[in-house]
Backbone bond lengths (Angstrom), bond angles and torsions (degrees), N, CA, C in turn:
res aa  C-N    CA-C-N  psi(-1)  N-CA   C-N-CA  omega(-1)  CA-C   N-CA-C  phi
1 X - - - 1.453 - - 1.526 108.51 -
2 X 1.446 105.64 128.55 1.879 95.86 -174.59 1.609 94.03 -76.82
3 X 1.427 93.38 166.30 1.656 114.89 162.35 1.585 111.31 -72.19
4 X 1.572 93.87 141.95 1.596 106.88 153.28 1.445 114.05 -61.16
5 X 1.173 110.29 122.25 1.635 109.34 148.92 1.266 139.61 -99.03
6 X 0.961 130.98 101.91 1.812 116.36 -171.10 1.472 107.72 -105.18
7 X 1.700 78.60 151.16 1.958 79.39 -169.88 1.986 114.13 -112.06
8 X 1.693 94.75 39.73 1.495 101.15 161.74 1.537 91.48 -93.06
9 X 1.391 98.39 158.00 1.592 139.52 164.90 1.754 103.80 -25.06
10 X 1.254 89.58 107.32 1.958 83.86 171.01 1.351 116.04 -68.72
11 X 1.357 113.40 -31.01 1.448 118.66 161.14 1.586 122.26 -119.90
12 X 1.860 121.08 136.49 1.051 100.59 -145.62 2.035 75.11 -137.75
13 X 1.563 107.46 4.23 1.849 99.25 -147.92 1.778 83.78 -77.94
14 X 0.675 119.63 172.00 1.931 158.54 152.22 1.144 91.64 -20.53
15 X 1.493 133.81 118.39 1.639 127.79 -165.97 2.308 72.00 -91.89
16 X 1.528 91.22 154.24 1.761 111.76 175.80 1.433 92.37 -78.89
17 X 1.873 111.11 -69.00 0.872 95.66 -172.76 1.834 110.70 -131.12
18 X 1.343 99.12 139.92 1.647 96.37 -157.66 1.565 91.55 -108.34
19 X 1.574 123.43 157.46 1.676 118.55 174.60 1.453 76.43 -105.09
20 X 1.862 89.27 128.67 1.827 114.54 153.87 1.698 107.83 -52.53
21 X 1.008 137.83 153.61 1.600 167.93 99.94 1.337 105.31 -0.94
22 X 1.308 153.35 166.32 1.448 147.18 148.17 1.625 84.62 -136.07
23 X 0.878 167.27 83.63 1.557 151.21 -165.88 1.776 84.61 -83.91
24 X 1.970 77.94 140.38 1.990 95.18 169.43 1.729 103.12 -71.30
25 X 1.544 84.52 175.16 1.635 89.41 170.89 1.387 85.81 -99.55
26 X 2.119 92.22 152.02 1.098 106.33 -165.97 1.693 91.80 -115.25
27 X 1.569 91.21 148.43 1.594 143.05 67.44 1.411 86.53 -125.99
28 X 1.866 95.90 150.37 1.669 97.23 165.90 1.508 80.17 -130.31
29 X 1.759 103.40 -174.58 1.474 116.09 -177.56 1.679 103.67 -152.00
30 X 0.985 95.85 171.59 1.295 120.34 -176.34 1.475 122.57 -166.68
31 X 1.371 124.29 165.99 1.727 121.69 172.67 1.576 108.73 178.46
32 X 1.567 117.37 -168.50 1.467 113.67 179.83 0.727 128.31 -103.45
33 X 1.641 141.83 153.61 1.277 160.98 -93.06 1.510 77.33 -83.81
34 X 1.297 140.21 -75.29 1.696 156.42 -143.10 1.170 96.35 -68.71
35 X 1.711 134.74 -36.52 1.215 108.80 161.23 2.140 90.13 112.08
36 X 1.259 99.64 -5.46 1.224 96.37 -170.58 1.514 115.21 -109.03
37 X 1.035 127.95 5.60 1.472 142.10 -179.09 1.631 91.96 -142.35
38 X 1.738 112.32 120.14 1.296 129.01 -167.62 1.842 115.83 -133.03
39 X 0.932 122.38 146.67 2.091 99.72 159.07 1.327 73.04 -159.06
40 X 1.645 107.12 -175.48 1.771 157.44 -112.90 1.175 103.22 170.02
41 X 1.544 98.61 102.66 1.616 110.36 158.47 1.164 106.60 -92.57
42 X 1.384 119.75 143.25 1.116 108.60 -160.70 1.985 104.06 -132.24
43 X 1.441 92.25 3.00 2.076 103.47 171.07 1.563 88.10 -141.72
44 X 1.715 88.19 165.61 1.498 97.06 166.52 1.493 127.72 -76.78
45 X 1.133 129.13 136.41 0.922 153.11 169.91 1.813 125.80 -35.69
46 X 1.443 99.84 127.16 1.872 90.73 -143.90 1.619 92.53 -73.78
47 X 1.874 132.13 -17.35 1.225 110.36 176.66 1.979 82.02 -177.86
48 X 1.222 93.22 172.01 1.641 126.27 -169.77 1.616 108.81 -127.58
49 X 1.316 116.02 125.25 1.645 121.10 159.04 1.064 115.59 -154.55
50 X 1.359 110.70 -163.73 1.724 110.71 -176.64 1.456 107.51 -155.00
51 X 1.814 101.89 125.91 1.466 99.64 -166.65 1.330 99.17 -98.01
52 X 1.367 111.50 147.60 1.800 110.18 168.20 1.458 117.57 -121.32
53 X 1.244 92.71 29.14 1.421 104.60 -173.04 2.018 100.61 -75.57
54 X 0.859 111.98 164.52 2.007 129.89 -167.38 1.467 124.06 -40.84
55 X 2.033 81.59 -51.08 1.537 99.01 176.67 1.417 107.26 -89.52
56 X 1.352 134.89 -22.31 1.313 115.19 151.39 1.225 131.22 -33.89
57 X 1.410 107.06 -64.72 1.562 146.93 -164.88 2.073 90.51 -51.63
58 X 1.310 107.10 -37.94 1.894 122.99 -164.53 1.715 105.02 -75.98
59 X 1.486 90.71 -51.84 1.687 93.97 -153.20 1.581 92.92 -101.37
60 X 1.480 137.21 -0.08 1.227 124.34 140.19 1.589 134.32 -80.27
61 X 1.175 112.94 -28.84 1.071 141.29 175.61 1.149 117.61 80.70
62 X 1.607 121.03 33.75 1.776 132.99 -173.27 1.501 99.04 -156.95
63 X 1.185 108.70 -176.38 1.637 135.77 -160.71 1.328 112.74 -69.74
64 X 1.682 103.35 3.23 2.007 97.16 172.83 1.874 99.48 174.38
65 X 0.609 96.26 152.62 1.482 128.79 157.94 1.820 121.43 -53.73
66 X 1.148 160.17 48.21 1.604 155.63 168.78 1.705 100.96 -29.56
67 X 1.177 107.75 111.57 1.496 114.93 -167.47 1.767 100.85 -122.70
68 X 1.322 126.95 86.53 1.344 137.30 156.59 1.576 122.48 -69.00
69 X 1.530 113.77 74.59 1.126 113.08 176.10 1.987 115.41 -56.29
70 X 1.492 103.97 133.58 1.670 104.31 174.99 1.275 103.27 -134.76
71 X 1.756 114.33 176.83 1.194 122.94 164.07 1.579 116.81 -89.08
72 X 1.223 119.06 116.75 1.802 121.35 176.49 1.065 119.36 -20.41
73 X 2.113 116.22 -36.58 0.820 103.27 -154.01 1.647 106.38 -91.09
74 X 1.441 111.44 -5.60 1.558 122.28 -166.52 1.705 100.30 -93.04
75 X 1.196 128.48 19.33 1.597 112.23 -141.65 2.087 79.16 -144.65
76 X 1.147 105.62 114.21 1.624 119.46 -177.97 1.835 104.01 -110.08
77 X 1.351 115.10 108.97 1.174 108.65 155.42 1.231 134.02 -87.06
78 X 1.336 139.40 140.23 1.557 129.24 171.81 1.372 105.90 -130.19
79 X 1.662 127.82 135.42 0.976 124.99 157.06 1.661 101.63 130.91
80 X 1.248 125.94 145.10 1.563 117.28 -174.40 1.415 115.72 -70.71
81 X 1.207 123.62 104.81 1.884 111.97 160.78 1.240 111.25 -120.28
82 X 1.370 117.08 160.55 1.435 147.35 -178.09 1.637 116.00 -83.43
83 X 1.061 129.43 155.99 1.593 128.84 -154.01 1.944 86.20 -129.42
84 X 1.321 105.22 151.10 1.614 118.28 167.17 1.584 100.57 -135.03
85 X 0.851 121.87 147.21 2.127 127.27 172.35 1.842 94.77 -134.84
86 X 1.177 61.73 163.90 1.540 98.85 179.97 1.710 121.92 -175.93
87 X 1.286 100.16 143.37 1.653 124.48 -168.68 1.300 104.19 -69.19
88 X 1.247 128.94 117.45 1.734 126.27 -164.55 1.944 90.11 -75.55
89 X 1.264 109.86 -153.50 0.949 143.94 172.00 1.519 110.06 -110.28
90 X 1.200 121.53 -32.40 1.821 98.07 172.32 1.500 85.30 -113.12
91 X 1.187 149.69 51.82 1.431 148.92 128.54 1.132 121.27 108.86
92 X 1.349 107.99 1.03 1.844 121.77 171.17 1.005 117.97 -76.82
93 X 1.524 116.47 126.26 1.570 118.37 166.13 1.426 112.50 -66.93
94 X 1.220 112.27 132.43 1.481 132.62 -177.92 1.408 114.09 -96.90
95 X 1.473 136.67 118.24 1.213 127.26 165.99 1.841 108.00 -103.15
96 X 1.396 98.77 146.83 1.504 125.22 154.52 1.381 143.41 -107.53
97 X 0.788 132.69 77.30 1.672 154.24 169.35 1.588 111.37 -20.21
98 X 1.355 139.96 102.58 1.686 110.21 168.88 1.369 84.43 -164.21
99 X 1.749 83.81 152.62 1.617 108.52 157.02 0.948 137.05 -38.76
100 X 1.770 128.40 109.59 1.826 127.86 -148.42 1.344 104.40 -92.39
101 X 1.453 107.04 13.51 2.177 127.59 -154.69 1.542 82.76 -114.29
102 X 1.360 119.98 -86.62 1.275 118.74 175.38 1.298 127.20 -129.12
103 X 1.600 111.91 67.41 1.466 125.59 162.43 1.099 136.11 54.34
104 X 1.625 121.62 -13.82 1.327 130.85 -177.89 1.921 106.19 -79.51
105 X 1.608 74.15 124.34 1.730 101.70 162.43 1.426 106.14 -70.63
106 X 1.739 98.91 124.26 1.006 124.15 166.36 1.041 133.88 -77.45
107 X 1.986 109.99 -64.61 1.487 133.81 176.54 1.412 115.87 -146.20
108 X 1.186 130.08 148.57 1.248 145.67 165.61 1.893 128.84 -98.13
109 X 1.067 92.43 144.79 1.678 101.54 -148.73 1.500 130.44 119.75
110 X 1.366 90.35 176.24 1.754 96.88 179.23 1.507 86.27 -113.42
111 X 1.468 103.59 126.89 1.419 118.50 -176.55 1.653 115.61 -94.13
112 X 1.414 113.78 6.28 1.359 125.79 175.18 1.587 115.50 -96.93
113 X 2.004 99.42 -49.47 1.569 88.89 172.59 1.444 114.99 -128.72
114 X 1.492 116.58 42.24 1.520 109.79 175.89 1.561 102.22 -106.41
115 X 1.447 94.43 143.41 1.803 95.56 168.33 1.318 104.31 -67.13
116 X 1.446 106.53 -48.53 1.744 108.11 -155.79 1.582 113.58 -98.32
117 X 1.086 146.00 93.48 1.757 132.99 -155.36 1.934 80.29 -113.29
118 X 1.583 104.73 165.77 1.233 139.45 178.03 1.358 124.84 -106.42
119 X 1.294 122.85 82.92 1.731 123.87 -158.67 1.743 90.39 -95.00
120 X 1.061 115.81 105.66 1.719 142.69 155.92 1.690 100.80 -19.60
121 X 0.923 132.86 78.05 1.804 160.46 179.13 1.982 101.78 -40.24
122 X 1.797 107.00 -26.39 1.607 69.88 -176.28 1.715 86.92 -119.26
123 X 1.464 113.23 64.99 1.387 119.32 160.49 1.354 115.00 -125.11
124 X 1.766 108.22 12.21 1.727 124.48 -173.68 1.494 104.95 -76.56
125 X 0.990 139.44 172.63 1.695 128.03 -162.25 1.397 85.42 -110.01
126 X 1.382 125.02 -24.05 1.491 126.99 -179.23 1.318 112.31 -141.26
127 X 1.996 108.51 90.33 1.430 96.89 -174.16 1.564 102.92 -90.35
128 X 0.912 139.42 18.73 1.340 134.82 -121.55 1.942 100.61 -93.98
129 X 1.436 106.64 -26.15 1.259 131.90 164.15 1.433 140.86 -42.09
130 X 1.334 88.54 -40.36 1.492 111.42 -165.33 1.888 109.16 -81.38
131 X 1.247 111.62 -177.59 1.809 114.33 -168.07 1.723 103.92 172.02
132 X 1.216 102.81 91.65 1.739 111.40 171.19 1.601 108.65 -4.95
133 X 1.223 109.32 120.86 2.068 102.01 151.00 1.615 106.92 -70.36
134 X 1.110 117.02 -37.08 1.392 134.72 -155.42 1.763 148.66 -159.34
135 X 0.814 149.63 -168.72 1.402 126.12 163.38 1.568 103.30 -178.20
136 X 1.828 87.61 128.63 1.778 102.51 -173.38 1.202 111.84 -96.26
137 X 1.163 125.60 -169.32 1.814 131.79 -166.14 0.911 120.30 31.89
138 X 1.210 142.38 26.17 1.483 153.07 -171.78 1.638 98.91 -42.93
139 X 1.296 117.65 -57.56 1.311 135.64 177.81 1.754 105.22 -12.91
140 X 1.285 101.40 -47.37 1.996 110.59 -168.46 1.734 86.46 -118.85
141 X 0.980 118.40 45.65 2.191 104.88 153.54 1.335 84.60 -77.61
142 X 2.007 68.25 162.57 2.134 97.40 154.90 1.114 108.57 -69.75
143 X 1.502 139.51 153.87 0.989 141.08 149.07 1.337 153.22 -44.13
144 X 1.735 74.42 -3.70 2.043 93.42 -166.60 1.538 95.96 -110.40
145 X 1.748 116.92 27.48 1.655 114.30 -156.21 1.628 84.12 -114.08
146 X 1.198 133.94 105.23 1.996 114.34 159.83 1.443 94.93 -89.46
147 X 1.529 84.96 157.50 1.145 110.04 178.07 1.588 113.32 -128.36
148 X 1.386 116.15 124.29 1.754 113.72 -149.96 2.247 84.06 -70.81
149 X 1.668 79.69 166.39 1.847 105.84 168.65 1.263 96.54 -53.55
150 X 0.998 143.60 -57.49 1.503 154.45 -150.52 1.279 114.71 -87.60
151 X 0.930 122.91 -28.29 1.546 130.94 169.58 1.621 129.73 -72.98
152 X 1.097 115.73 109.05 1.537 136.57 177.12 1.733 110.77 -27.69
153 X 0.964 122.54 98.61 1.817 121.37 -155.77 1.927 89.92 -143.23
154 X 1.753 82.64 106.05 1.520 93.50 161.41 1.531 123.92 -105.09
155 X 1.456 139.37 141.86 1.287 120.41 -138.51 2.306 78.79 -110.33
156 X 0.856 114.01 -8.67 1.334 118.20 147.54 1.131 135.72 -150.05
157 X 1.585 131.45 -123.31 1.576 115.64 163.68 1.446 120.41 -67.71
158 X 1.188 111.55 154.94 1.515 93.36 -170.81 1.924 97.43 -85.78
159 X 1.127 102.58 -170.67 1.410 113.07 -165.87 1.119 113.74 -114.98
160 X 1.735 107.00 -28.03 1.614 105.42 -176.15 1.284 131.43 -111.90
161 X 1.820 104.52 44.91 1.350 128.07 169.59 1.878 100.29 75.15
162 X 1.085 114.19 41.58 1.468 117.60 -146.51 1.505 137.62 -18.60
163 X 1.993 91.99 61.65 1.193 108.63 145.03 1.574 136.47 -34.99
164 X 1.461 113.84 -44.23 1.878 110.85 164.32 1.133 129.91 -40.14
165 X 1.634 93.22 -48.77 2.024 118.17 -168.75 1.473 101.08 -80.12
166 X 1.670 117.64 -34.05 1.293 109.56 168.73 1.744 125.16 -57.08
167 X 1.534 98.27 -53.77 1.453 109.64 -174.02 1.437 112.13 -57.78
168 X 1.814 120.62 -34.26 1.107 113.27 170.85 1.755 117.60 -83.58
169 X 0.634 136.07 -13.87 1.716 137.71 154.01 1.089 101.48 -49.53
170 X 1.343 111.46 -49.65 2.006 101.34 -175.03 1.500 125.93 -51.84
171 X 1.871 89.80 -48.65 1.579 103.81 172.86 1.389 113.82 -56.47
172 X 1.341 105.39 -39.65 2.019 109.11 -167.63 1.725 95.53 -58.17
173 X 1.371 110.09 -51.86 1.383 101.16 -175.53 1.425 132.60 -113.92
174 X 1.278 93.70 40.12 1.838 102.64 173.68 1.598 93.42 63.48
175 X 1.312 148.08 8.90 1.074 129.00 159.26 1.872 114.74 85.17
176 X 1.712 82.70 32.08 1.726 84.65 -170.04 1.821 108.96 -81.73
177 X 1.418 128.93 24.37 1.258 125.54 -154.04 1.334 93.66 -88.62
């Protein structure tokens, strides 16, 4: 008989101890390696996680995914890049954003009609700031990844529009978004 899986929060208690947020003043920036595909965030950022889901694990080529959720409308690209898609697993076309010079993924989404797009966190010129709310697909990590008691761990997508990962971003940063 297979197992249930559910994709609320394996851990949901009162983090003991949580790392605060310091958010920069914004605009910050970031872009790819060549320097030739660039954008400008230009608000804070509605939340932070880390996917470890396969195709993360593929098209980064390491142990997760840095997932900087923003608003479209705060998020300025400059510079020509090339788009890749792909057919999710619950049936969404997925877009990828990257440098056609040197390949680095930028952002995820359709940058024409998504509110919410995914700008790739260690292509920020200064990630140095940042600290997971959370982390999805847990189900497929490396093995060599812990993940603390306290930490927000979905064993796939989460379910509740990731309201959790939101609410805890808020806490990490006093709610400066």
């Amino acid at each position: 008989m297979a197992a249930l899986i559910v994709n609320t929060p394996r851990k949901v208690q009162k983090a003991k101890y949580m790392r605060q947020v310091i958010l920069p003043d914004f605009p910050i920036e970031g872009g790819c390696q060549c320097g030739k595909l660039r954008y400008r965030l230009n608000a804070a950022p509605v939340m932070f996680y880390l996917c470890h889901c396969s195709e993360c694990q593929r098209h980064t080529s390491s142990a997760f995914g840095e997932s900087l959720r923003v608003l479209a409308a705060d998020l300025e690209v400059t510079g020509k890049y090339a788009t890749t898609g792909r057919l999710s697993d619950s049936g969404k076309w997925r877009q990828g954003h990257f440098c056609p010079s040197c390949g680095v993924r930028i952002v995820h989404g359709d940058l024409k009609t998504d509110e919410l797009l995914n700008v790739k966190a260690g292509t920020l010129d200064d990630p140095t700031w940042l600290a997971p709310a959370g982390h999805i697909w847990t189900l497929s990590k490396q093995s060599f990844i812990a993940i603390g008691g306290d930490e927000l761990d979905y064993p796939r997508q989460p379910d509740d529009g990731y309201a959790a990962i939101r609410a805890r971003w808020d806490e990490m940063t006093g709610g400066g978004h």
